[in-house]
Structures are given as structure tokens and as C-alpha cells.
N, C-alpha and C positions, 0 to 999 in steps of 0.2 A: 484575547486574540493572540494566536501565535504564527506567525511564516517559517517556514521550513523549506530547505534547499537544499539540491544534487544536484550536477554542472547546470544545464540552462533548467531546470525544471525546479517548479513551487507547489508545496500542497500539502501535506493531508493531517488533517488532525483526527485519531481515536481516540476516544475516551472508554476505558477498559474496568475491569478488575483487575484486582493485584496479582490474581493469579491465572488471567487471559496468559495464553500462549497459543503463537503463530503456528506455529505444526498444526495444534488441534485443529483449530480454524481450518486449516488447510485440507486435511483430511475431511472434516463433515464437510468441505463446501466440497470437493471431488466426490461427495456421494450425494449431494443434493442437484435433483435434475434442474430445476430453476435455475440455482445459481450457475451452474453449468451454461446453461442455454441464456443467461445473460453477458459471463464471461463470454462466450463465442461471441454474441454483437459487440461487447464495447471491443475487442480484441482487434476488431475493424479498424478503430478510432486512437487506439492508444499504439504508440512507437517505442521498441524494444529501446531500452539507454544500453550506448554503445560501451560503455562499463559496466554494465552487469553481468553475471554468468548465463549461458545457453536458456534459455527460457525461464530468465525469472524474469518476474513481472514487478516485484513491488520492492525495493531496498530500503534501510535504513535514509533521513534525510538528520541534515546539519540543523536544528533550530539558529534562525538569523536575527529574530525577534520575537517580543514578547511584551504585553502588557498585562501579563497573569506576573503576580510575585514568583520570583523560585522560591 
């Protein structure tokens, strides 16, 4: 289990490949109409963090804990 933190907010864990990267991601999901039309619902429910830049949605978070070995 691991907790992760950015001022008041806790979450997210991926588990990736070594050579996932966030652009690509980002790019297929801005051509995929599902994901699309699921970011517009949750986009309802989720609140921009007041340190982030102009519409970004998802930042780096601090790991605060950990019951995985580093």
C-alpha cells in the first residue's frame, strides 16, 4: 500500500511500464471518444488544485507512506 499527497488532497497509485509516459497517454486519451466523454462527467466532481497550472488536471504527488520495500 502506498499514500500519496499534494496540499489537502490523497491518491493515486499506477502501476506502469518502464517506459509508460504521460504525453503519450495523454494524446491517445484526447483521441479516444469514451475517455473523452468520461473525463467530461468526472470533470463535474473533481476541483481544479489551486497550485496547479491553467487546466491541468492531474500533478505529481509526495509519497507519505509505504508498506511496499523501496
Amino acid at each position: 500500500m502506498e499514500i500519496y499527497r499534494t496540499g489537502n488532497r490523497l491518491f493515486m497509485i499506477m502501476e506502469t511500464k518502464d517506459d509508460f509516459d504521460f504525453r503519450v497517454k495523454e494524446q491517445m486519451d484526447r483521441n479516444n471518444a469514451k475517455v473523452m466523454e468520461w473525463e467530461a462527467l468526472m470533470s463535474q466532481f473533481q476541483l481544479p488544485l489551486s497550485w496547479s497550472a491553467e487546466h491541468e488536471k492531474w500533478v505529481r504527488m509526495d509519497r507519505i507512506f509505504t508498506l511496499i520495500p523501496a
